[in-house]
C-alpha positions as CSV (number, residue, x, y, z in Angstrom):
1,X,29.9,42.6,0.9
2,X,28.0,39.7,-1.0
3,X,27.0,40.3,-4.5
4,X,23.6,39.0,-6.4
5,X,22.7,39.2,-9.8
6,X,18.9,38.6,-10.0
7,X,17.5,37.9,-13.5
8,X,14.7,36.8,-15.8
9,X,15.7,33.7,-17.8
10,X,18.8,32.4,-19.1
11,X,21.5,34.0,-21.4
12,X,20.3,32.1,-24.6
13,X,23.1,33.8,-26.7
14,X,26.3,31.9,-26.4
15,X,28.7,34.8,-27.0
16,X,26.9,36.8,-24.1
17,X,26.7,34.2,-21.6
18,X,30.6,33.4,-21.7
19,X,31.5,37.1,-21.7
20,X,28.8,37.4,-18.3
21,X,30.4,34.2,-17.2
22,X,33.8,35.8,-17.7
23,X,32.9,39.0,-15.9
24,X,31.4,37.1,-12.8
25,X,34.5,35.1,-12.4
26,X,36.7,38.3,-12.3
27,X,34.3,39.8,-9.6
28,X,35.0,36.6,-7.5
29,X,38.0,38.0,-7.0
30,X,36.9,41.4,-5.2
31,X,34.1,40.2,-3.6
32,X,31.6,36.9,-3.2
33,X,29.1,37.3,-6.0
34,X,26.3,35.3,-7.0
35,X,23.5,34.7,-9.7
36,X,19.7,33.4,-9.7
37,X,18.5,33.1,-13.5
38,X,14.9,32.9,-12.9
39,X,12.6,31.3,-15.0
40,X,11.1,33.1,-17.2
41,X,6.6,33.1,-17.4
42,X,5.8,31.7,-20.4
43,X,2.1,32.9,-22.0
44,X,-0.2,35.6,-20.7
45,X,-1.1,39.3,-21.4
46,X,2.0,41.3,-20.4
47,X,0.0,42.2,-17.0
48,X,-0.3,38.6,-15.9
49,X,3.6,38.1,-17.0
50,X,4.9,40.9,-15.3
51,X,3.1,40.0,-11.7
52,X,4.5,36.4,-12.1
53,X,8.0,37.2,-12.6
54,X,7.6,40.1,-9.8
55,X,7.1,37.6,-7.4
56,X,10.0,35.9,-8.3
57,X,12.3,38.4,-8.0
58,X,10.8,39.6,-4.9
59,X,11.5,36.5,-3.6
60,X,15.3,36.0,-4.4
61,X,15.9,39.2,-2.7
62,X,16.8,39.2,1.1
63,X,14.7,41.2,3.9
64,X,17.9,42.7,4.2
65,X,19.7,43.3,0.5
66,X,20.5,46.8,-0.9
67,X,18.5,46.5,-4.2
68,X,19.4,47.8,-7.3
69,X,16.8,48.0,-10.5
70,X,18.0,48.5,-13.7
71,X,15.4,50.6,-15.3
72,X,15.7,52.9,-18.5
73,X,13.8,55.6,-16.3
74,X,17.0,54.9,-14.1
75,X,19.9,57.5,-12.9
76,X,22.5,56.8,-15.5
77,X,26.5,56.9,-13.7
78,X,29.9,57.1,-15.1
79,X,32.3,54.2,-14.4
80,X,33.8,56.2,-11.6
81,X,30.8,57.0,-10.2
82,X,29.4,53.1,-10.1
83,X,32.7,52.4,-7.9
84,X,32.0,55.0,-5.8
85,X,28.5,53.3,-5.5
86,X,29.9,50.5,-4.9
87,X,32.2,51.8,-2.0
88,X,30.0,53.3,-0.4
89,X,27.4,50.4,0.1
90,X,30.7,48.2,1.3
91,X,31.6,51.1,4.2
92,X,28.2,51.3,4.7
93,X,28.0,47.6,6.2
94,X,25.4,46.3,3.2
95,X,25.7,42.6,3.4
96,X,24.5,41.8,-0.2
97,X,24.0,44.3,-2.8
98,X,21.3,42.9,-5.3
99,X,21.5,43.8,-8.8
100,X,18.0,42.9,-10.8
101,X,16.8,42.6,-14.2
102,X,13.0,42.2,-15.1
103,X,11.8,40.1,-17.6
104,X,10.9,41.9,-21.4
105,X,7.7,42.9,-20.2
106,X,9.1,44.7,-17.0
107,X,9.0,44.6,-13.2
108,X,5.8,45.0,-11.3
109,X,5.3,48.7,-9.0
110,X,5.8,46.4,-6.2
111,X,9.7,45.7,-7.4
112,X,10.0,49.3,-8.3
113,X,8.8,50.0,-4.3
114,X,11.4,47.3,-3.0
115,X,14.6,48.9,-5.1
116,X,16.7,51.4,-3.2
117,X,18.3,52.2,-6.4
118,X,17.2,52.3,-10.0
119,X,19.9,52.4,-12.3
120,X,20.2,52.7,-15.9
121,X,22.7,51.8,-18.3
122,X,22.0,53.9,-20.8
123,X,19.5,56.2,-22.3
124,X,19.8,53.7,-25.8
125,X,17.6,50.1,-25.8
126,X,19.6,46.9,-24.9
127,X,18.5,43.6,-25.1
128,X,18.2,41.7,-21.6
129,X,21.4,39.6,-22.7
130,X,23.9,42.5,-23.8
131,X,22.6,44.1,-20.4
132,X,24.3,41.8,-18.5
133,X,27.1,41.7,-19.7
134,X,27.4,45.6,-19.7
135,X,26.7,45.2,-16.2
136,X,28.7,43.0,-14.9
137,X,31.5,44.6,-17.0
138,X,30.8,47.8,-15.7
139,X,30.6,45.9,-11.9
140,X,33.9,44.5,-12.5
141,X,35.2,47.6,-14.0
142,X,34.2,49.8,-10.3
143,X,36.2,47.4,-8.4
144,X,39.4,47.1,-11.1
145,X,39.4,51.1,-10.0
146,X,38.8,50.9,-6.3
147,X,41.4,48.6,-6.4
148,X,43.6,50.8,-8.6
149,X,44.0,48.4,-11.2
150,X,44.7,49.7,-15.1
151,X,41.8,47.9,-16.5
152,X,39.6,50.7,-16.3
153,X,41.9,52.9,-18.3
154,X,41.4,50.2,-21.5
């Protein structure tokens, strides 16, 4: 199974794009894993945002991907529980397991529709940035303890 990280705009912040650079390498090792930083809309009422960057993440997605929103309205999981997520979706034969991120102004009902999951990170307000790093910690975290590592016990 194929990992794909889907978000709006780049990691500005230096510190949190090495640390999500440092987390995606560390997945490589578990499983093929990807990224599409897409550009972010620039002006517009929050409406006219929020459809444009839709339809970019709708497009990075695959007919066939298992998508997962992150979304504060979201089922929260424990560490354990994400691997088991995780697990399952690889016995299950998913090809590419899409994780997405909106842009500031949020995802469209369409992108909502289109998730098979919506996850959330926690109940407490992150910024886009610090969300992907917690993710892709937390991704590489579920497969450190399907793969009975000790990180996960850090």
């Amino acid at each position: 199974m194929k990992l794909h990280f889907v978000w709006i705009g780049k990691t500005k912040d230096r510190q949190c794009a090495a640390l999500a650079a440092d987390y995606l390498d560390r997945i490589k090792r578990f499983a093929g894993c990807e990224v599409s930083e897409l550009k972010e809309q620039s002006g517009g009422d929050e409406k006219r945002v929020i459809a444009a960057e839709s339809v970019k993440l709708l497009s990075a997605i695959e007919k066939d991907d298992f998508v997962v929103l992150l979304d504060e309205q979201g089922r929260e999981l424990t560490s354990t529980d994400l691997a088991e997520f995780v697990s399952v979706r690889q016995q299950s034969g998913i090809k590419r397991l899409a994780f997405v991120i909106g842009g500031f102004a949020g995802v469209s009902e369409e992108v909502r529709q289109r998730a098979n999951f919506q996850l959330s990170l926690s109940r407490m307000t992150l910024t886009h940035e610090l969300a992907r790093v917690i993710l892709t910690e937390q991704i590489y975290r579920a497969f450190t303890i399907l793969a009975g590592l000790p990180y996960h016990k850090f």
